[in-house]
LOTORVO-215745 format. One record per residue: residue in three letters; residue number from 1; x, y negated, z negated of N, C-alpha, C in turn. Coordinates in nm, 4 decimals. Example, Ala and Ser with C-alpha at 12.3 -4.5 7.8 and 13.67 -1.06 7.14 Angstrom:
<mardrens>
MARDREN_ALA_1_1.3190_0.5690_-0.7800_1.2300_0.4500_-0.7800_1.3200_0.3300_-0.7800
MARDREN_SER_2_1.2850_0.2250_-0.7080_1.3670_0.1060_-0.7140_1.2900_-0.0030_-0.7870
</mardrens>
This chain:
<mardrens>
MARDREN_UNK_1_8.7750_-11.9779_-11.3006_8.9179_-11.9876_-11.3243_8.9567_-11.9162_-11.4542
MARDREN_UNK_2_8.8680_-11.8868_-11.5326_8.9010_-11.8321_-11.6620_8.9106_-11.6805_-11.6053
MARDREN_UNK_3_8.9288_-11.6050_-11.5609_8.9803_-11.4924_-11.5224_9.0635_-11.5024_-11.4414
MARDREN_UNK_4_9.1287_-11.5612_-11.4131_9.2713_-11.5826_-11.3271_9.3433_-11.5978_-11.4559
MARDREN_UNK_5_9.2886_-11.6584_-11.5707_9.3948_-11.6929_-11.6824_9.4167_-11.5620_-11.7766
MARDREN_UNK_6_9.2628_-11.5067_-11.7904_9.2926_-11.3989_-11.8806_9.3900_-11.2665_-11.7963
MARDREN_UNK_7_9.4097_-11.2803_-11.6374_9.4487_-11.1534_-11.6113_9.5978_-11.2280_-11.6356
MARDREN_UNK_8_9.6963_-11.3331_-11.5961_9.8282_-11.4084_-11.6318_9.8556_-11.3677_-11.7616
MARDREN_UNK_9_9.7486_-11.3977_-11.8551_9.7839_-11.3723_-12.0149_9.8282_-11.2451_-12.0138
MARDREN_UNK_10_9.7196_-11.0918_-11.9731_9.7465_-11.0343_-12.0084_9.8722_-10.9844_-11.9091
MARDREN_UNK_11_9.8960_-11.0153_-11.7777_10.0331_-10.9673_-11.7629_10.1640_-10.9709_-11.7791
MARDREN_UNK_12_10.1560_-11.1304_-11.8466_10.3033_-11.1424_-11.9269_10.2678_-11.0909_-12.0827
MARDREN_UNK_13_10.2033_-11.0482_-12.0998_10.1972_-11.0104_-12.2230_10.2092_-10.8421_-12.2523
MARDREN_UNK_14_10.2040_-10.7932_-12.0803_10.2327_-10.6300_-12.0706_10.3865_-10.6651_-12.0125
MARDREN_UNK_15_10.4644_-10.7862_-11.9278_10.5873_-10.7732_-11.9256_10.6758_-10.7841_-12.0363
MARDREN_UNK_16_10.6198_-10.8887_-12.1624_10.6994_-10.9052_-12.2455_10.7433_-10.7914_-12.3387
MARDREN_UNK_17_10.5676_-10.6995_-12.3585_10.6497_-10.5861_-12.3911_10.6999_-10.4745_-12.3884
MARDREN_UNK_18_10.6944_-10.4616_-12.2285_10.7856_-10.4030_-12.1906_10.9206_-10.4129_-12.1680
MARDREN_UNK_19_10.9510_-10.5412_-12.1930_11.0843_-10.5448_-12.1801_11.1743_-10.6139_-12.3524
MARDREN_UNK_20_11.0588_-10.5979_-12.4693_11.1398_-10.5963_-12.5817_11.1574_-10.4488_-12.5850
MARDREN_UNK_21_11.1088_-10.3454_-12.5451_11.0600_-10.1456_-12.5813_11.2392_-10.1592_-12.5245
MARDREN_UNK_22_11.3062_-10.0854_-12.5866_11.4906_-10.0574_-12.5744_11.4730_-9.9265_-12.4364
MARDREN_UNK_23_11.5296_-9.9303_-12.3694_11.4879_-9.8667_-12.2490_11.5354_-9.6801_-12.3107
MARDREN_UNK_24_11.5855_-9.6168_-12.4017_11.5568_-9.5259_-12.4322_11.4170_-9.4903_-12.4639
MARDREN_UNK_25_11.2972_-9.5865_-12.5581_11.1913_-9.5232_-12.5796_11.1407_-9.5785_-12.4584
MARDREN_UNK_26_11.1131_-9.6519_-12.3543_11.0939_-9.6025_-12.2336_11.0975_-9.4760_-12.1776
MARDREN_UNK_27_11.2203_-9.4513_-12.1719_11.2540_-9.3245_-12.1005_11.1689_-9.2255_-12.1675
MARDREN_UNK_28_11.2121_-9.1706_-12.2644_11.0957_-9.0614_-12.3662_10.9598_-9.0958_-12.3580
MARDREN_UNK_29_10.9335_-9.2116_-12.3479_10.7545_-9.2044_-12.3502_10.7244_-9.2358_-12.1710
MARDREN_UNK_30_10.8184_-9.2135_-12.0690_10.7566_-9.1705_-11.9696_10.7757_-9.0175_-11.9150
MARDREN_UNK_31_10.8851_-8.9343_-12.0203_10.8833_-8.8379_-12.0121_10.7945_-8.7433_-12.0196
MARDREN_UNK_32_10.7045_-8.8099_-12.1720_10.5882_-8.7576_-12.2457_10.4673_-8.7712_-12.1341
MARDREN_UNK_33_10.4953_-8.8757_-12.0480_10.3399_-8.8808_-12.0074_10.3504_-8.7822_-11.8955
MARDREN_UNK_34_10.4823_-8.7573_-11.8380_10.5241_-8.6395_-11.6678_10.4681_-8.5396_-11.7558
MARDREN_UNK_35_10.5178_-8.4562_-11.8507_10.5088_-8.3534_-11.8870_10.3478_-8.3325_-11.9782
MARDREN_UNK_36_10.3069_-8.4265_-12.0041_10.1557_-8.3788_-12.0386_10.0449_-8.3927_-11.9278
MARDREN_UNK_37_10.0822_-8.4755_-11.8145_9.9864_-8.4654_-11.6669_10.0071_-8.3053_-11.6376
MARDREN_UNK_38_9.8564_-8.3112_-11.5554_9.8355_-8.1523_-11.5222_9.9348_-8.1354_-11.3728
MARDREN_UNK_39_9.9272_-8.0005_-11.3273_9.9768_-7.9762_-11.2286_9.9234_-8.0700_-11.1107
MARDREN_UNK_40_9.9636_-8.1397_-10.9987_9.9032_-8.1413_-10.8307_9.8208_-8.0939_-10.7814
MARDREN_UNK_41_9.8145_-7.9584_-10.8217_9.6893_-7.8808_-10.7374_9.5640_-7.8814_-10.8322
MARDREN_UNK_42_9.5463_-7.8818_-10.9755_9.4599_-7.9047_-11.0441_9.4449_-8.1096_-11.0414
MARDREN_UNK_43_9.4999_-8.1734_-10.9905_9.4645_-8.3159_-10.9988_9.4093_-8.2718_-10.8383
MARDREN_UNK_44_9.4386_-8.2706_-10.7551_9.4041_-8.2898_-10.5867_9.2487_-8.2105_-10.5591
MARDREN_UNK_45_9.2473_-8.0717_-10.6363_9.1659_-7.9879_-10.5858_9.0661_-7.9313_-10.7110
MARDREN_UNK_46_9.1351_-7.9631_-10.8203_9.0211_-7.9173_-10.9372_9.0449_-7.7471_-10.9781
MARDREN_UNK_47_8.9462_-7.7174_-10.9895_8.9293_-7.5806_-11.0324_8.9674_-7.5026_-10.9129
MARDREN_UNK_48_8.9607_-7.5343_-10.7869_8.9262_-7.4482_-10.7442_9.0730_-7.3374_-10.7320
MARDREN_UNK_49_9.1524_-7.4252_-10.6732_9.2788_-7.2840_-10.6873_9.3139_-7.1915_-10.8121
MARDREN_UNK_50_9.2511_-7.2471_-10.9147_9.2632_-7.1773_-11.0467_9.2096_-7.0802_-10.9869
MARDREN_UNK_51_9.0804_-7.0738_-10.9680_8.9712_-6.9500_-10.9404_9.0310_-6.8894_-10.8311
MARDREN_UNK_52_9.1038_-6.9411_-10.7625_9.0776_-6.8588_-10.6249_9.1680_-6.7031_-10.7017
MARDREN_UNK_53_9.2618_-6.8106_-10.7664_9.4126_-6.6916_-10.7463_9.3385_-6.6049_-10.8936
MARDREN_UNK_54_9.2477_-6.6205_-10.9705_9.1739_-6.5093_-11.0416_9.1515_-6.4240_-10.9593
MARDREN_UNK_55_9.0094_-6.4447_-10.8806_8.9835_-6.3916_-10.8062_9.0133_-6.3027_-10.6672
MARDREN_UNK_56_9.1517_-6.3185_-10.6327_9.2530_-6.2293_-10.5685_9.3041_-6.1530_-10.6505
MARDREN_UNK_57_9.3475_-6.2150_-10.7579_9.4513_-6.1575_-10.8347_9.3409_-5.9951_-10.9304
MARDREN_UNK_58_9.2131_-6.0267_-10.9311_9.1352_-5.8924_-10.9521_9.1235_-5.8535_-10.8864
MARDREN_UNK_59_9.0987_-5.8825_-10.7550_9.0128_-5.8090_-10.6394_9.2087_-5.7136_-10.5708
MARDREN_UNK_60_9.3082_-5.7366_-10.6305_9.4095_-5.6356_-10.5843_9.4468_-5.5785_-10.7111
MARDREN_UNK_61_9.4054_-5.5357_-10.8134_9.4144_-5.5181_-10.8968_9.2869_-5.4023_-10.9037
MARDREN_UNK_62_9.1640_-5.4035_-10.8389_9.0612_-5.3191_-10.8547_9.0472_-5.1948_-10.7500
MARDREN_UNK_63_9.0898_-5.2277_-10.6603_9.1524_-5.1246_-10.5402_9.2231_-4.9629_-10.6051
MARDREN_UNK_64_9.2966_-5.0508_-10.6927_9.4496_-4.9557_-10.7301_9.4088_-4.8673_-10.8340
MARDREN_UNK_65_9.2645_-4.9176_-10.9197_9.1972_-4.8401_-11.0632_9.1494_-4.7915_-10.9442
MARDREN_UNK_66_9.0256_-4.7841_-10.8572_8.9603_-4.7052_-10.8346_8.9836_-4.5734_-10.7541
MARDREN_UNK_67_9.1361_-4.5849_-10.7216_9.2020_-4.4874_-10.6481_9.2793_-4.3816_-10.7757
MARDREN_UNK_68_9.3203_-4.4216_-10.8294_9.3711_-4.3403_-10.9888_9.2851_-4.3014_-11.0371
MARDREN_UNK_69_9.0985_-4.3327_-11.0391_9.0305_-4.2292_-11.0857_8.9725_-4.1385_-11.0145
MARDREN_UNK_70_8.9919_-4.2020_-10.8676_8.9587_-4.0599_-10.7432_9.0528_-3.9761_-10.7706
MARDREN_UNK_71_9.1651_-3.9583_-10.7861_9.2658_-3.8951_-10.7794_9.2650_-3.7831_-10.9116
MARDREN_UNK_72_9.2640_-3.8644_-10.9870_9.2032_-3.7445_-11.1400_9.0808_-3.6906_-11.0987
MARDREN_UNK_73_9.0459_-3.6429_-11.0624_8.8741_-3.5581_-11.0318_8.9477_-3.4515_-10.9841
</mardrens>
């Protein structure tokens, strides 16, 4: 039973203060936390779309050099 009490304690003790916090610094410190979470696709999938769109993003990018130095010869 002593953990039925400590989780009661601690949840009126996360309602109480949340509801002395004046609902402006609410607002701003849930602003702070939207805007410092990472993007969706880096929480869902990780690295990988980072890499992918590197890795397109050279591979059309290397096409276009190697035709500008055929072309100078």
């Amino acid at each position: 039973m002593a953990k039925g009490e400590e989780i009661v304690k601690y949840v009126t003790q996360r309602v109480v203060q949340y509801l002395d916090t004046p609902a402006e610094d609410r607002k701003r410190q849930r602003e702070l936390r939207k805007s410092a979470s990472e993007p969706w696709t880096v929480r869902w999938f990780g690295m990988i779309p980072m890499s992918l769109s590197m890795m397109f993003g050279r591979r059309k990018k290397a096409p276009s050099e190697g035709n500008e130095s055929r072309q100078g010869q």
